[in-house]
LOTI-634070 format. One line per field, with one value per residue (C-alpha): residue number from 0; y, x, z. Coordinates in Angstrom, 3 decimals, decimal comma, padded with zeros to 6 digits. Layout:
<sites>
num	(NUM | ...)
north	(Y | ...)
east	(X | ...)
up	(Z | ...)
</sites>
This chain:
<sites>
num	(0 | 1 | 2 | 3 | 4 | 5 | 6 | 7 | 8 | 9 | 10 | 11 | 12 | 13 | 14 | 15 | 16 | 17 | 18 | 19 | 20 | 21 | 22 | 23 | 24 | 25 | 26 | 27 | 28 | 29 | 30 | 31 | 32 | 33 | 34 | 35 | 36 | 37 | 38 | 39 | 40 | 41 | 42 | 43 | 44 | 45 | 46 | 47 | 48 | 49 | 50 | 51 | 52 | 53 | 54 | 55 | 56 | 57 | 58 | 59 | 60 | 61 | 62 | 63 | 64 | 65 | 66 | 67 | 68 | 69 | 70 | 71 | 72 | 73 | 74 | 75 | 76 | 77 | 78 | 79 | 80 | 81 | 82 | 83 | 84 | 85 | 86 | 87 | 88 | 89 | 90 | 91 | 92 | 93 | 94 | 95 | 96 | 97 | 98 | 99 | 100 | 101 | 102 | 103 | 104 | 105 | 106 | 107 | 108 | 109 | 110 | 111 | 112 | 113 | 114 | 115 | 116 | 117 | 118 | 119 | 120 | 121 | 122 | 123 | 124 | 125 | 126 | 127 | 128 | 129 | 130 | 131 | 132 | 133 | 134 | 135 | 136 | 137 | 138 | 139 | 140 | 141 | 142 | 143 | 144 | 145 | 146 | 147 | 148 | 149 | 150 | 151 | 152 | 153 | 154 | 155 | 156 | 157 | 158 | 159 | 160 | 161 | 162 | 163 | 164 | 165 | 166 | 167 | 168 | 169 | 170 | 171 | 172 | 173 | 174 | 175 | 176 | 177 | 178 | 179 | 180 | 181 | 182 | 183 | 184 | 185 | 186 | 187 | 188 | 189 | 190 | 191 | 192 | 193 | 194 | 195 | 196 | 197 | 198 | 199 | 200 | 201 | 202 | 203 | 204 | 205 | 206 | 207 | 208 | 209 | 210 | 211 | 212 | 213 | 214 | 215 | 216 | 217 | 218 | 219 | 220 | 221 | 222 | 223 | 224 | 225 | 226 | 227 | 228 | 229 | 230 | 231 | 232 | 233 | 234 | 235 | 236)
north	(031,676 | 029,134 | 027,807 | 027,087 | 023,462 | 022,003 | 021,811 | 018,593 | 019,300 | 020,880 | 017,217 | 015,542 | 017,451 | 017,391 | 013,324 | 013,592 | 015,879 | 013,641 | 010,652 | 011,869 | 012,946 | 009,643 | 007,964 | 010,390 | 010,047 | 005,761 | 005,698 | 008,713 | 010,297 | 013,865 | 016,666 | 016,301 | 012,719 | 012,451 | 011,093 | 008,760 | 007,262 | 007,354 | 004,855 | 002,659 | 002,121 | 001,979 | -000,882 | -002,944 | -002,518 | -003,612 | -000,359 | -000,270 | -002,740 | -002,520 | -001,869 | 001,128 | 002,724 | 002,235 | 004,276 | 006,791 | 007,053 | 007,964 | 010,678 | 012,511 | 012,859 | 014,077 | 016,106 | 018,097 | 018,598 | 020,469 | 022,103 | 023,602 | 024,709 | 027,848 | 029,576 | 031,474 | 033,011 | 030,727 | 027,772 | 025,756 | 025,274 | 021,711 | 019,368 | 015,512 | 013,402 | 012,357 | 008,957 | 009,383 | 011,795 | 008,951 | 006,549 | 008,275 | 008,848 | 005,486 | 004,789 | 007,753 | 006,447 | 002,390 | 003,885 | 005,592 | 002,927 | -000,282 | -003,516 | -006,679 | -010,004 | -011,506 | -009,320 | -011,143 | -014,422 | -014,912 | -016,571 | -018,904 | -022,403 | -023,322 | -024,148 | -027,675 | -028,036 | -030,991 | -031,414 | -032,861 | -036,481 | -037,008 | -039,451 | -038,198 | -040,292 | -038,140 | -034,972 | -036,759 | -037,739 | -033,863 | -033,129 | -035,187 | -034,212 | -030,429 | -029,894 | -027,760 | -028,607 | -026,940 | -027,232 | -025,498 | -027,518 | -026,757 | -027,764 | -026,409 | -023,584 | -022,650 | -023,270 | -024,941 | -025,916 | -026,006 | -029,297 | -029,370 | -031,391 | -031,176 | -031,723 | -035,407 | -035,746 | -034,822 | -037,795 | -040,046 | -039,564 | -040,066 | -043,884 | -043,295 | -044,731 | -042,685 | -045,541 | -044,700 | -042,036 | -038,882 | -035,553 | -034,386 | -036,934 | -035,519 | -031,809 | -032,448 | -032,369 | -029,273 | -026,714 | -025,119 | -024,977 | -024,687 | -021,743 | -019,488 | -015,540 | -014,568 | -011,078 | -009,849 | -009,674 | -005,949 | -006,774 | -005,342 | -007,213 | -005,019 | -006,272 | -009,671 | -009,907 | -008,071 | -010,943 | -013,624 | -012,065 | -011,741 | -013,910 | -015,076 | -014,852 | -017,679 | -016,789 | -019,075 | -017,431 | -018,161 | -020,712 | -019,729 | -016,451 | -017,892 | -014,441 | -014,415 | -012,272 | -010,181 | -012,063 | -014,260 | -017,667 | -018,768 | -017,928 | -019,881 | -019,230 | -017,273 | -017,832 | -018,779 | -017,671 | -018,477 | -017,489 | -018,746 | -015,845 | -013,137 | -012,161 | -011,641 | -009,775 | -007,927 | -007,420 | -005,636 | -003,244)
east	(-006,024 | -003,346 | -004,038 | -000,355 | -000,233 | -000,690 | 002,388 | 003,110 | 001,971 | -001,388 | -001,886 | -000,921 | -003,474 | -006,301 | -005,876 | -005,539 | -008,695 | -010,727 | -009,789 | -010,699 | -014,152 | -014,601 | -013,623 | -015,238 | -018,721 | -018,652 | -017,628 | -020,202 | -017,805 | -017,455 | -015,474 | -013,745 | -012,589 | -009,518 | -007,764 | -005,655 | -008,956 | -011,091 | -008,090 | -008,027 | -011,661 | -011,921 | -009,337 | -011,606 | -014,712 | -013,444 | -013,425 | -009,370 | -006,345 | -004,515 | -001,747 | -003,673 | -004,307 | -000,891 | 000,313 | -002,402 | -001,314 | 002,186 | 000,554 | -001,240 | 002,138 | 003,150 | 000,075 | 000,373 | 004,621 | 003,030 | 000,197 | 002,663 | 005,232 | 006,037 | 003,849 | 004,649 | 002,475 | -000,228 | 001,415 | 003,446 | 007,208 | 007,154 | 006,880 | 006,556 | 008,067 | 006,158 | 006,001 | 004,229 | 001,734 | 001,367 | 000,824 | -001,970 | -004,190 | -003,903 | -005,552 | -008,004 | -009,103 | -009,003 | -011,086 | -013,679 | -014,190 | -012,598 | -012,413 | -014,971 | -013,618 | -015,872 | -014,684 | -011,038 | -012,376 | -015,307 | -018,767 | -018,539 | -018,634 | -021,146 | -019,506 | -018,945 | -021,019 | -021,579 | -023,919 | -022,857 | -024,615 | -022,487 | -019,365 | -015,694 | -014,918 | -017,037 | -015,424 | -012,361 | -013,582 | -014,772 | -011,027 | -009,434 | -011,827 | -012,027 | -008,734 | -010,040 | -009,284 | -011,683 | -015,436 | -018,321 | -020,510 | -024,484 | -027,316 | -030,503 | -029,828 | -027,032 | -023,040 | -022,278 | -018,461 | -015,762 | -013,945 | -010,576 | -007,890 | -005,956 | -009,174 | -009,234 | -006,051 | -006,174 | -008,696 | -007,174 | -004,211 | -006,523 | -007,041 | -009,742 | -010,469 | -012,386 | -014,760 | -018,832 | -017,591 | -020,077 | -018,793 | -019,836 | -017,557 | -014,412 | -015,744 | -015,471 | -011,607 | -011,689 | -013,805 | -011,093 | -008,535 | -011,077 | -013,070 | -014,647 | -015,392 | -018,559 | -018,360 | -021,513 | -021,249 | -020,285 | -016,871 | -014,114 | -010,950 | -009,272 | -011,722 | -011,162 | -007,316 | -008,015 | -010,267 | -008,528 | -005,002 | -006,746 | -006,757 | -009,463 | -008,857 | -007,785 | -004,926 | -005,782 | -006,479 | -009,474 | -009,027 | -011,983 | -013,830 | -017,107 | -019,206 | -023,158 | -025,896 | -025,534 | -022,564 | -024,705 | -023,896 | -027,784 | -027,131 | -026,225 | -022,918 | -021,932 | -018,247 | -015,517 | -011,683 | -008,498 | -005,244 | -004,388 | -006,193 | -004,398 | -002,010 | -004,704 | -006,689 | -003,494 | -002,959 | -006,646 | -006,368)
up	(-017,572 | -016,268 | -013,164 | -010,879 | -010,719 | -006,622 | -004,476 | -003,186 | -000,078 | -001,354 | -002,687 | 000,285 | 002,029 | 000,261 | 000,136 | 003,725 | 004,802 | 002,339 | 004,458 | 007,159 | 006,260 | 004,974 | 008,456 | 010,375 | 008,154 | 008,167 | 012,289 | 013,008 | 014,880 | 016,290 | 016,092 | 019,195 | 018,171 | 017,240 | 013,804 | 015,947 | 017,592 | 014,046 | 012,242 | 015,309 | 015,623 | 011,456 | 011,538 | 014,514 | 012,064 | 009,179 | 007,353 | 007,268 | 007,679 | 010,227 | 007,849 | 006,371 | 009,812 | 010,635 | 007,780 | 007,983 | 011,914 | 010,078 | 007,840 | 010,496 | 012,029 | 008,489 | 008,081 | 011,381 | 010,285 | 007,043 | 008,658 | 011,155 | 008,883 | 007,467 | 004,641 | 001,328 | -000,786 | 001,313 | 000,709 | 002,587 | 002,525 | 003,584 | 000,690 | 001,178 | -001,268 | -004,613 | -003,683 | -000,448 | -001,728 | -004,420 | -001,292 | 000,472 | -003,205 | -003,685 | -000,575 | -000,592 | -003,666 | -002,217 | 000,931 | -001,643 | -004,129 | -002,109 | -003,990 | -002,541 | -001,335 | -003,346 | -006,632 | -005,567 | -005,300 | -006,930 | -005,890 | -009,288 | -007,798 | -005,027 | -001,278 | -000,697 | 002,747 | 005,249 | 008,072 | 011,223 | 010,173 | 007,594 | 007,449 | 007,795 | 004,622 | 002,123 | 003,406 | 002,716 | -000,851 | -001,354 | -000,469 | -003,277 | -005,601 | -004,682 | -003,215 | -000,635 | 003,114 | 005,140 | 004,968 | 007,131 | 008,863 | 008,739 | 010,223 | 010,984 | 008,488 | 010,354 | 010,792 | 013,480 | 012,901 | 010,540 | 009,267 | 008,638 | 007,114 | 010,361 | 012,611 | 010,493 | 011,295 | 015,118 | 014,885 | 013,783 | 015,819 | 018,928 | 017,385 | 015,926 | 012,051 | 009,852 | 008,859 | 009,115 | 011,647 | 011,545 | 010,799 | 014,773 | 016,317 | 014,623 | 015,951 | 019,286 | 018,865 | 016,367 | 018,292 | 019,872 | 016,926 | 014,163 | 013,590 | 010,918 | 011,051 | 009,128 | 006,692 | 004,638 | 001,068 | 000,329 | 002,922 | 001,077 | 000,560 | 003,374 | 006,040 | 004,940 | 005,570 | 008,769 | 009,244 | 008,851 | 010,157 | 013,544 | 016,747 | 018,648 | 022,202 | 022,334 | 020,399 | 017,183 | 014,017 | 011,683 | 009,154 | 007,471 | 006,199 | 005,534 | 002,909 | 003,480 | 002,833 | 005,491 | 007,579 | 010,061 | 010,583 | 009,983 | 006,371 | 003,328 | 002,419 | -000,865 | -000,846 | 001,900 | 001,901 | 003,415 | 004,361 | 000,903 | -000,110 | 002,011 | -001,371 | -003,921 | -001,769 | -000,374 | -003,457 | -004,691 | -001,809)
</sites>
């Protein structure tokens, strides 16, 4: 017996109710909570972009045009266009089986660390040698700051020479421009753009996602990434 193949709008639906079961079973949330208020508070805990709520924000409008439309033969008359039901399955299916930061990135070279005893000049020999820029600071089995590129730089331009100078000396200046945001390991790559595309209060955005066990700052860290990072995992999600 030959099934009639799904409408367009049958599609659209079905992405869209699975969506929101999925939002509504991750935030806990009850009936009387709205779809508006699930994508919002998703996007805060990591569990969406902000990009992705804005769009699914767009498809409840979308949702509620269909849902409200006139019905033939139980089906309604309203069909969205093949490209936007095409849009919403690819992100039902991103939400269901999202891809890791760390399966963008990678965890196959160890972090380059420092603690706050060490000189300014090996960071700057790690730079040359790593190319990387930005480097958390431990001690105690825990971060404490983040060295920068431009924090050496804001140093120096106070008169400062790098000579013995510790690694702690140079943080005093980069404590309130330099800061890292800590994600456990199964964060996905959408909560780590979200990350590191939002402000502190201060208004400064993170140059650093730092990836630990279970995203605590007394933990060793797995893998960091940084806004050089935003396409590829823009990209994966």
């Amino acid at each position: 017996m030959n099934h009639p193949t799904p409408t367009r709008a049958v599609e659209f639906l079905a992405a869209f109710n699975t969506i929101e079961a999925f939002l509504r079973e991750q935030l806990g949330a009850k009936k009387s909570d709205s779809f508006k208020w699930m994508t919002t508070q998703a996007a805060h805990r990591g569990i969406l972009s902000r990009e992705q709520a804005d769009d699914l924000k767009e498809y409840a409008e979308l949702r509620n045009a269909i849902s409200h439309s006139e019905y033939r033969d139980f089906k309604p008359i309203a069909e969205p266009l093949r490209e936007t039901v095409d849009n919403i399955a690819h992100l039902r299916d991103s939400l269901l089986r999202p891809t890791l930061a760390l399966e963008v990135v990678g965890q196959g070279g160890k972090v380059v660390t420092f603690s706050p005893d060490d000189r300014v000049r090996d960071a700057l020999a790690a730079i040359r040698e790593t190319g990387h820029t930005q480097f958390p600071i431990y001690e105690g089995g825990a971060c404490v700051g983040l060295l920068t590129a431009n924090s050496i730089v804001r140093w120096v331009a106070e008169g400062d020479t790098v000579g013995t100078t510790t690694i702690d000396a140079a943080l005093e200046l980069s404590g309130r421009h330099d800061q890292a945001v800590f994600l456990p390991r199964t964060a996905t790559a959408a909560a780590a753009v979200d990350a590191l595309s939002t402000p502190f209060e201060s208004g400064a955005r993170p140059r650093l996602v730092i990836i630990t066990e279970h995203g605590r700052a007394d933990q060793r860290p797995i893998a960091v990434l940084g806004p050089t990072d935003i396409p590829a995992l823009t990209q994966a999600i």
